[in-house]
C-alpha positions in Angstrom: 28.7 -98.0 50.5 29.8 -94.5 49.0 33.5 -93.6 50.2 33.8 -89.9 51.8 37.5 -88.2 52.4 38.2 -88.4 55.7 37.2 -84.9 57.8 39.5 -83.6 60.6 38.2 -80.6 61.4 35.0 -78.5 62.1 36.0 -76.5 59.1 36.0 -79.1 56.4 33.2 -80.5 58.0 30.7 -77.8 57.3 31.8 -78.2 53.9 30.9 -81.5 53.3 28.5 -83.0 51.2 26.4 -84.7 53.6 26.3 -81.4 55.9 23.6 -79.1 55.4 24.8 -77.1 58.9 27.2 -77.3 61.7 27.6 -75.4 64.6 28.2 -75.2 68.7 25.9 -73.0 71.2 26.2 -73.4 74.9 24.9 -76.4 76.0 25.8 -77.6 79.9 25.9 -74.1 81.8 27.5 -75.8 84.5 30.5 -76.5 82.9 30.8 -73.5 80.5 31.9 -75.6 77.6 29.6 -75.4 74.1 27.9 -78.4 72.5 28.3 -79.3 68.6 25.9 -80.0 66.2 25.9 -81.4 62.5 23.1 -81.4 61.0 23.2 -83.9 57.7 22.2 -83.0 54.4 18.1 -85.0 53.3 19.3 -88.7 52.8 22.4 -89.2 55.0 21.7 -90.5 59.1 24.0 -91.2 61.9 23.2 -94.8 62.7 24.0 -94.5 66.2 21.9 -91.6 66.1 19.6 -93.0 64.2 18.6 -89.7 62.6 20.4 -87.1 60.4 21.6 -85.0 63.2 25.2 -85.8 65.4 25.2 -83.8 68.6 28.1 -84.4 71.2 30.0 -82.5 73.5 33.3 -82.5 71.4 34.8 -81.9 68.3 36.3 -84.8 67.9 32.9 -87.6 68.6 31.5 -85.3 65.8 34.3 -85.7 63.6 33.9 -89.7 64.3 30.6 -90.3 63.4 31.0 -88.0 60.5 33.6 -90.3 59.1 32.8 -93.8 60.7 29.0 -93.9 60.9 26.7 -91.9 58.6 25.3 -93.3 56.1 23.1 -92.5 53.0 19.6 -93.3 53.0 18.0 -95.6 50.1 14.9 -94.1 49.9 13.3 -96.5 47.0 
């Protein structure tokens, strides 16, 4: 399994290999607080996910499965 440096923020996350985007928009109205998004570059998933895309309501769960639980695809 390929090592990555650890990301700790938003920032260095959008500037990651295996990110092709990552952004927040307003997701629950209710409670007024956005929603993140990272969306992974062709080859990488989120296991837990199972799909290239991490979507949680913090920072921080995106920042985990960034660093603990994507993986790159073998496509042979």
């Amino acid at each position: 399994m390929e090592k990555f440096k650890k990301v700790k923020s938003f920032a260095e996350a959008r500037k990651d290999i295996r990110v092709s985007d990552a952004f927040s928009e307003m997701g629950n109205i209710e409670d007024g607080k956005p929603d993140y998004w990272i969306n992974l570059e062709e080859g990488y998933i989120c296991q837990s996910m199972e799909c290239g895309t991490i979507h949680e309501a913090t920072i921080k769960e995106c920042l985990w499965l960034l660093n603990n639980d994507v993986v790159k695809v073998n496509n042979d």
